[in-house]
N, C-alpha and C positions, 0 to 999 in steps of 0.2 A: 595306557602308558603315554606320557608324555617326553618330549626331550628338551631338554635344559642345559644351558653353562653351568656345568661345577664350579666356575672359576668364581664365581659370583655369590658360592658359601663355603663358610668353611669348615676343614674334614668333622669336627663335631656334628655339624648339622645331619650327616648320613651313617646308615647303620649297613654293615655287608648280611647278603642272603646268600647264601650258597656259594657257591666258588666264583659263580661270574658278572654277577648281580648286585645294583648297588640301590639302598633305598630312602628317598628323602623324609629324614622324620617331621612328622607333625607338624605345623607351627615351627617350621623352619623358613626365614626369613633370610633373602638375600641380604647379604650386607659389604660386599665388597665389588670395587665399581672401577676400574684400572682405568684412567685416563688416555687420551691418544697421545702420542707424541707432540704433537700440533693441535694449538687448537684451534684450527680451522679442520682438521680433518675428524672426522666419527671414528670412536673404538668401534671395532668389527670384531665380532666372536665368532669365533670358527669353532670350539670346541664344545661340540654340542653330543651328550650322551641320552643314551635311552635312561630314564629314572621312572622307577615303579613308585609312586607317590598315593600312600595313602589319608584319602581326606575322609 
């Protein structure tokens, strides 16, 4: 398992396993990239989850 920012695909890209489980399909590509506020400062992602990623 790896851990990843959800925020960075979106809800189609994931399929649910069981009740608590969430799993990156295939050939899913990030595609969304939130800007800082500032751009002198770096986005920081803090929301990082466990994704069961089958390659």
């Amino acid at each position: 398992t790896s851990r990843i920012c959800n925020l960075h695909f979106s809800s189609d890209c994931f399929e649910q396993i069981g009740l608590c489980s969430t799993r990156l399909k295939p050939n899913s590509v990030p595609s969304i990239f939130p800007r800082a506020q500032n751009q002198n400062q770096r986005y920081v992602c803090n929301n990082l989850h466990r994704i069961y990623c089958m390659l």
